[in-house]
C-alpha positions as CSV (number, residue, x, y, z in Angstrom):
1,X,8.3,96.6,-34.1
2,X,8.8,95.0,-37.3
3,X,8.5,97.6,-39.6
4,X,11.9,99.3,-38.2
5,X,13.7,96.3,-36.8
6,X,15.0,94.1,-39.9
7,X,16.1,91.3,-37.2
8,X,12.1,90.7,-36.1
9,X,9.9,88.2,-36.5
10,X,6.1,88.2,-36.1
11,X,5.6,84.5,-35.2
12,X,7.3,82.0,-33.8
13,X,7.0,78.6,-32.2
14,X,3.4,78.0,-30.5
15,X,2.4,81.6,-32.1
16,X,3.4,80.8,-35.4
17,X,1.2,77.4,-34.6
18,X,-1.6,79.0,-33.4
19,X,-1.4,81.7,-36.3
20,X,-1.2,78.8,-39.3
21,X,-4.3,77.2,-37.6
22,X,-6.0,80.5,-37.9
23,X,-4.8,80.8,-42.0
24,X,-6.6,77.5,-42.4
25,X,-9.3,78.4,-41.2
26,X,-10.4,81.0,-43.8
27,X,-12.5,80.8,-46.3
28,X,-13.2,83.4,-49.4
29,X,-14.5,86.6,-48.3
30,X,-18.3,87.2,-49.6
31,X,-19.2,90.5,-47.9
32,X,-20.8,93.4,-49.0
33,X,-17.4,95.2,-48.6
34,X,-15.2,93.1,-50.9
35,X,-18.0,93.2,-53.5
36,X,-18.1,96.6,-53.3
37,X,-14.2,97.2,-53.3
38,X,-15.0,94.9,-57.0
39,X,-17.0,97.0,-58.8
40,X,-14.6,99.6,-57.8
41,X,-12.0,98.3,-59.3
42,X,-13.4,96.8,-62.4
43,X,-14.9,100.0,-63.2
44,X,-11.9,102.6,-62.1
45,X,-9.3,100.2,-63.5
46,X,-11.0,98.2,-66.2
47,X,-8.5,94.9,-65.6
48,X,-8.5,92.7,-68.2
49,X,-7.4,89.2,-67.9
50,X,-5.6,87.5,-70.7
51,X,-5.1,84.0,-71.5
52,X,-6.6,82.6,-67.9
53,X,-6.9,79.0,-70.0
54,X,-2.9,78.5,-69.6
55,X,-4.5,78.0,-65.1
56,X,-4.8,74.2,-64.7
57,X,-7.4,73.2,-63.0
58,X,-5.4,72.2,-59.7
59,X,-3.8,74.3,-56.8
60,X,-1.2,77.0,-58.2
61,X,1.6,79.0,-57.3
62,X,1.1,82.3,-59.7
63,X,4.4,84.9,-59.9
64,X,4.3,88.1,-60.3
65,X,5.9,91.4,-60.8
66,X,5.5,93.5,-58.1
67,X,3.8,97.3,-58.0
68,X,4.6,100.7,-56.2
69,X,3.4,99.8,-52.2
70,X,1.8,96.3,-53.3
71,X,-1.2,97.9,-54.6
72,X,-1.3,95.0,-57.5
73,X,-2.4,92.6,-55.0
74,X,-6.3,93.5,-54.9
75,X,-5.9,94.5,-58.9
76,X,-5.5,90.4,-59.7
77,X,-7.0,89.2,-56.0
78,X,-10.8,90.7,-56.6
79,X,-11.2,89.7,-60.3
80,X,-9.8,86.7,-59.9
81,X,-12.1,85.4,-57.2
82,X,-15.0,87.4,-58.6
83,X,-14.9,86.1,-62.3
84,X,-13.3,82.8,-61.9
85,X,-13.5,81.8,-58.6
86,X,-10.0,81.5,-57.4
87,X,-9.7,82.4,-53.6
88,X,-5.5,83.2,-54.4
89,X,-3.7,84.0,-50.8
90,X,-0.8,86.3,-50.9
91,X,1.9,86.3,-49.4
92,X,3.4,88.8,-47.4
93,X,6.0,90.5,-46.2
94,X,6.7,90.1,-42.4
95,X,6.5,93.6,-41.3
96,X,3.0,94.2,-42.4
97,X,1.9,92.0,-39.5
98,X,1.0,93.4,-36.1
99,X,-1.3,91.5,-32.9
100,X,-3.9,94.4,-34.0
101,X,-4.8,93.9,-38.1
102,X,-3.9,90.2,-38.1
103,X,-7.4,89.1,-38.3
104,X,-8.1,92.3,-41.1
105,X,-5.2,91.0,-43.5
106,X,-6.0,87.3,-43.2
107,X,-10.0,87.7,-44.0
108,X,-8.7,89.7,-47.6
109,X,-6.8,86.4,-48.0
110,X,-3.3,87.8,-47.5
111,X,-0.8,85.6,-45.3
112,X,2.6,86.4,-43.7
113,X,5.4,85.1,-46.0
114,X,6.6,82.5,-44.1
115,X,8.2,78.8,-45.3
116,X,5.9,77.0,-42.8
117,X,2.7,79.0,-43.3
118,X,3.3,78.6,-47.4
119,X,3.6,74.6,-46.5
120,X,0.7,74.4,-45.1
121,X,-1.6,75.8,-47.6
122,X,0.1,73.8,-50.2
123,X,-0.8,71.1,-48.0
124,X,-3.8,72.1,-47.8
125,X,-4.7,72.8,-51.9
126,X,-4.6,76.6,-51.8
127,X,-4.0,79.1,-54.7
128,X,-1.0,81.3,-53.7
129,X,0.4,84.4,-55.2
130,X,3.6,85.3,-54.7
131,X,5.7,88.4,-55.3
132,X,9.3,87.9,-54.9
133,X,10.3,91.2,-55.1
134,X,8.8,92.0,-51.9
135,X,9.1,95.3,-50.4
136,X,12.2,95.9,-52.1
137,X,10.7,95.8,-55.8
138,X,7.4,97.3,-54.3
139,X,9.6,100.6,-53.2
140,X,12.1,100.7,-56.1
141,X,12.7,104.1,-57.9
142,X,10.7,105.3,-61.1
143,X,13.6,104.5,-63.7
144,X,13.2,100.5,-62.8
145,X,9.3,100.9,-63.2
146,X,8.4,96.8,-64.9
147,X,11.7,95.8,-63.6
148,X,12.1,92.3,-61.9
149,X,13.7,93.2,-59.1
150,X,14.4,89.4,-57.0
151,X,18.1,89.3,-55.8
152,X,18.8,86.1,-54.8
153,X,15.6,85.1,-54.1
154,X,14.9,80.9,-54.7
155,X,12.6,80.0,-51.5
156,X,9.5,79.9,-54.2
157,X,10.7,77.4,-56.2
158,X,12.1,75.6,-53.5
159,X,8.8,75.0,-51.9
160,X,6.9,74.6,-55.1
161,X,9.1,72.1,-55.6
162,X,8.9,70.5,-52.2
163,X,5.0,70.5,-52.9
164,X,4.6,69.2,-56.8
165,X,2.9,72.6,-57.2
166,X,2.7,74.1,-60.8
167,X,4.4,77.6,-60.7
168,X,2.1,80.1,-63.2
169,X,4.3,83.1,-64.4
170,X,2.0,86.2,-63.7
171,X,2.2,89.6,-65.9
172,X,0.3,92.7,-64.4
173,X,0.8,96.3,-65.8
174,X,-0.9,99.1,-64.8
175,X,-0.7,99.2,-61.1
176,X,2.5,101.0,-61.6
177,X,1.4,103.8,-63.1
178,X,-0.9,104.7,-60.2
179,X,1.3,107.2,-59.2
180,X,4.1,109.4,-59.6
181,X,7.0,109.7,-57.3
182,X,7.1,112.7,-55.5
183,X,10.7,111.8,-53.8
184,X,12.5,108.7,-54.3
185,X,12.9,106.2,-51.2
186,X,16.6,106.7,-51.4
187,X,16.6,110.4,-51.3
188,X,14.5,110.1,-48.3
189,X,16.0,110.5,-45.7
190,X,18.0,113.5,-46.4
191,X,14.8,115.7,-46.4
192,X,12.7,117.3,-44.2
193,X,10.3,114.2,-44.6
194,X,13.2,111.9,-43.4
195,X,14.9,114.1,-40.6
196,X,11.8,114.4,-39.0
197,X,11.2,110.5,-39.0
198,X,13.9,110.2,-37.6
199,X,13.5,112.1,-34.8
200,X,10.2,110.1,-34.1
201,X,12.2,107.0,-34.2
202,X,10.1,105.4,-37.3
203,X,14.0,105.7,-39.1
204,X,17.2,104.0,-37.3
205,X,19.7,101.8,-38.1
206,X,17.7,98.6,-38.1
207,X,15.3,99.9,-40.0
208,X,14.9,98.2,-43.6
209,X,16.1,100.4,-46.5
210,X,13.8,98.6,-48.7
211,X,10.7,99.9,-46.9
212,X,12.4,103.5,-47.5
213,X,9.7,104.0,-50.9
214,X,8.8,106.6,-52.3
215,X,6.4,109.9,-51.5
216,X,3.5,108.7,-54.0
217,X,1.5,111.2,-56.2
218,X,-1.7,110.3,-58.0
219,X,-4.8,111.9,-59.5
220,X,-4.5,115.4,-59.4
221,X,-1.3,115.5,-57.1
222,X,-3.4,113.1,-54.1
223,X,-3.2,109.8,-52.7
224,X,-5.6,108.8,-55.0
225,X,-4.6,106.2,-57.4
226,X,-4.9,107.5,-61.5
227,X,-7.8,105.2,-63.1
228,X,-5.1,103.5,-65.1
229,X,-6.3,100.6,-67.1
230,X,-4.9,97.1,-65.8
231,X,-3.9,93.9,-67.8
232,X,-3.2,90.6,-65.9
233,X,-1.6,87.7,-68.5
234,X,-0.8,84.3,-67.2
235,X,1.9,82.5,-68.8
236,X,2.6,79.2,-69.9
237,X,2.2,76.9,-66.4
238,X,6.0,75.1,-65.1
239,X,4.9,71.5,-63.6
240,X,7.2,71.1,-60.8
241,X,5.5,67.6,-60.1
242,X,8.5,65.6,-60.4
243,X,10.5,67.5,-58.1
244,X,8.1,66.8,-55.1
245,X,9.9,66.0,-52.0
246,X,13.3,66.4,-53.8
247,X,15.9,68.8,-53.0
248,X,17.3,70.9,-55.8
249,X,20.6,71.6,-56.9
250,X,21.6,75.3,-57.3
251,X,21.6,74.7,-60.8
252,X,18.4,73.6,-61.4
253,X,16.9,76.3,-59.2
254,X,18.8,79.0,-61.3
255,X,17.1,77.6,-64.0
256,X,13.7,77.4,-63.3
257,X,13.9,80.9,-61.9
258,X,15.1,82.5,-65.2
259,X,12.4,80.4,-67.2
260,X,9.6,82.3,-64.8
261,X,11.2,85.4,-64.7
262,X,11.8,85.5,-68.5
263,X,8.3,84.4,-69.5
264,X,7.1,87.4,-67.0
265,X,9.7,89.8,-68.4
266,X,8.4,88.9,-71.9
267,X,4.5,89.6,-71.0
268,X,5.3,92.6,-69.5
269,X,6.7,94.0,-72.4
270,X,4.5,92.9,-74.7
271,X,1.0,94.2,-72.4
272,X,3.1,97.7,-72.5
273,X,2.8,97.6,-76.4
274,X,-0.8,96.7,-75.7
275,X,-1.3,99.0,-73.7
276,X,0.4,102.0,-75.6
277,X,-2.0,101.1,-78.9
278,X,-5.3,101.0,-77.0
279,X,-4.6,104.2,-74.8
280,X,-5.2,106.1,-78.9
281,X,-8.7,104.9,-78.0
282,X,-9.1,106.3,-74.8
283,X,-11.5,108.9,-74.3
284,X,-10.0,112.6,-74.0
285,X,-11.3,112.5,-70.0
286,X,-9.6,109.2,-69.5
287,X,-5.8,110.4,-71.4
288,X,-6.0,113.3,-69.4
289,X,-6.8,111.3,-65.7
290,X,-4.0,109.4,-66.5
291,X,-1.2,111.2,-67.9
């Protein structure tokens, strides 16, 4: 199974065919159920978009800073499509995907990471959202909360580059301060928690120790997230036009990786100033949800 094996790979020759054909072939959700998972969220989490004129008008590849679990991904996804009509896909990491919710994740837009399924909706004219933190930024400890967290991590501007898409550096706070860590990933599996995973198999020695996260703790001490208010800035857009069909040198990719990381670095810190002067408006029921 994916999720403990590090070496496994969803799809692969005529399946990873058959499964790009399938990505393709949907279109933006419209249900009742997505519209209702909306108003949810606008009115639980209040995001606020800031400076959506910097999106050209064309196909994008927005970056982002990666939440606790992923739970940023419907935070920008829903608004985005809602308000502005931007069906983004995002991109996934491989061990969410199973023969059993393939068809679930790929109707909410969300696509397995993979360098041929990304080439093809580039091909194809899609917005894409990508986090290149992956699991490991969206299980990192409390004390790197905001952190970028990419290693060595260049396959997004490689195939940005390979497709003349324009990268837009994406800033979202708020998503992690959903919850509060109960136990830290890496302490987990000395515990009670861990031993007995263990024991079930879920925890071996091919299983990832980036999808080790931590034991979450929300609105009064639940699984609930805390009704923290969201902000979602777009930075200044990188045109990677002349680069298509190119191959970059190191150098240049180690370039325009710091350029997107920094402008997202920069947002960040500047929506947590925001953020920190418009929480003395809050009302007293809000302060104390989500403290």
């Amino acid at each position: 199974m994916a999720f403990t094996d590090k070496n496994a790979e969803p799809y692969s020759g005529q399946d990873l065919v058959r499964y790009i054909d399938k990505v393709l072939q949907v279109r933006p959700p419209q249900s009742k159920v997505r519209n209702f998972s909306y108003q949810i969220i606008k009115r639980m989490f209040q995001p606020q978009i800031l400076d959506i004129e910097n999106i050209p008008g064309k196909p994008c590849l927005f970056v982002a800073n990666h939440a606790m679990y992923a739970v940023d991904g419907p935070i920008i996804g829903l608004p985005m499509l809602a308000e502005h009509g931007r069906f983004i896909r995002a991109l996934s990491d491989k061990f969410l995907w199973n023969p059993i919710n393939e068809s679930v994740l790929l109707n909410q837009g969300v696509v397995i990471g993979h360098p041929e399924v990304c080439s093809a909706l580039m091909e194809n004219g899609s917005d894409l959202i990508v986090f290149p933190g992956g699991a490991h930024e969206a299980t990192k400890t409390a004390d790197k909360k905001y952190q970028l967290l990419w290693k060595e991590r260049y396959g997004f501007i490689k195939l940005a580059a390979k497709h003349g898409y324009t990268i837009v550096p994406t800033a979202i706070v708020g998503p992690e301060d959903f919850y509060d860590h109960l136990i830290e990933g890496e302490d987990l599996p000395n515990t009670i928690v861990g031993r007995a995973l263990t024991k079930l198999g879920l925890i071996n020695e091919n299983t990832r120790s980036d999808l080790m996260g931590p034991i979450p703790l929300g609105l009064f001490r639940t699984l609930i997230p805390k009704p923290q208010k969201c902000y979602i800035q777009f930075g200044e857009p990188l045109d990677l036009s002349k680069y298509k069909g190119k191959r970059l040198a190191q150098k240049t990719m180690i370039s325009l990786r710091e350029e997107v990381a920094g402008e997202i670095t920069t947002m960040i810190k500047s929506l947590l100033q925001r953020r920190d002067e418009e929480k003395q408006h809050f009302g007293r029921i809000r302060r104390l949800l989500t403290n």
